[in-house]
N, C-alpha and C positions, 0 to 999 in steps of 0.2 A: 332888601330884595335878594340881594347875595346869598345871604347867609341863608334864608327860607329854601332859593334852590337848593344848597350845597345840603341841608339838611334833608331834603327831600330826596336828594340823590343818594344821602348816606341812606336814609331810610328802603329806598329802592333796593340799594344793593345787599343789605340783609333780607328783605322780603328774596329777592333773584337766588340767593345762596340756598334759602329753604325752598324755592319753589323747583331748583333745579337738581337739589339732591335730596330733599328729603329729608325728613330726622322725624325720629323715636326717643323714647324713652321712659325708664321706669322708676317706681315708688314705690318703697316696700313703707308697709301700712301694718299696725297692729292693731286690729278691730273682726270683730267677728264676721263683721258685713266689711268688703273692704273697700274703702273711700280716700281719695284725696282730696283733701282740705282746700278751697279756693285759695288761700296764700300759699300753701305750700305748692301747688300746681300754677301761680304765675312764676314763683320763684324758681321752679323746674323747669318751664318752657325756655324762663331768660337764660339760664345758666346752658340749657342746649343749645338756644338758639347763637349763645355767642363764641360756643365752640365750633360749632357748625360754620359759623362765616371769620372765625377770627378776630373779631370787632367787640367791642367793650359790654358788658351786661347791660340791655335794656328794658324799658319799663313795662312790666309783660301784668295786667290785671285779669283775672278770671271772676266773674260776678258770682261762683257759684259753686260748690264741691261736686267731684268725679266721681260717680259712683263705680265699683268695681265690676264690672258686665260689658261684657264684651259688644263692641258696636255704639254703646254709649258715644254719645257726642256733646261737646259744651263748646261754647266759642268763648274766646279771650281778644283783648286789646294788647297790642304795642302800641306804646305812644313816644313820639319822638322828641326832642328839645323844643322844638316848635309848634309840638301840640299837636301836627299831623300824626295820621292813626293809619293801623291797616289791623283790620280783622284776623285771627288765627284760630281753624277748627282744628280742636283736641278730640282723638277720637280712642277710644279703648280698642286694644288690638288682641291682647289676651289676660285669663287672671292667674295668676299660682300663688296657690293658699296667700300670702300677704303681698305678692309682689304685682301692682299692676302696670301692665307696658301699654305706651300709646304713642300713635301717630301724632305728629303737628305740621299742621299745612299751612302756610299763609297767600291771603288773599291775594289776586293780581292787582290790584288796586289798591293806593294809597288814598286816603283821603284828608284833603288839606285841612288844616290849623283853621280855629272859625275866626272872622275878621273883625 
């Protein structure tokens, strides 16, 4: 039971880190149409998300590639050591010729590990 909270709390506190300041980011892309790859966009989100709170890379999954258009939106998972989850909308903010930059927001809600 300890550990479920203590992990839930760590989870909280990278969700609070992004929900309180915010983070961006971008991906330069070599494709005519320009897209980011669902791997390479979870592995983009983790690597911001844990500069952003200071806390170790986590498990950040995207079901789907980004396309490069602006307002585009995809949502991704965090998942936590204990399987608790909180949603994350990926949003396109702008495109230059290969480089695309995007917002990530995560959800105010955690949702628990299933039992």
């Amino acid at each position: 039971m300890t550990r479920t909270v203590a992990t839930t709390l760590s989870l909280s506190a990278v969700v609070a880190g992004v929900l309180v300041s915010g983070c961006s980011a971008s991906v330069h892309v070599g494709k005519t149409e320009p897209k980011v790859s669902a791997g390479k966009l979870g592995d983009t989100v983790a690597e911001r998300l844990a500069a952003q709170t200071g806390r170790p890379k986590p498990d950040v999954s995207c079901p789907e590639d980004l396309p490069g258009k602006v307002g585009t939106k995809t949502r991704c998972t965090l998942t936590a050591d204990d399987k608790s989850t909180v949603g994350i909308t990926v949003t396109v903010t702008s495109v230059k010729g290969s480089q695309i930059n995007f917002d990530i927001k995560a959800d105010n809600k955690v949702t628990p590990a299933p039992r």
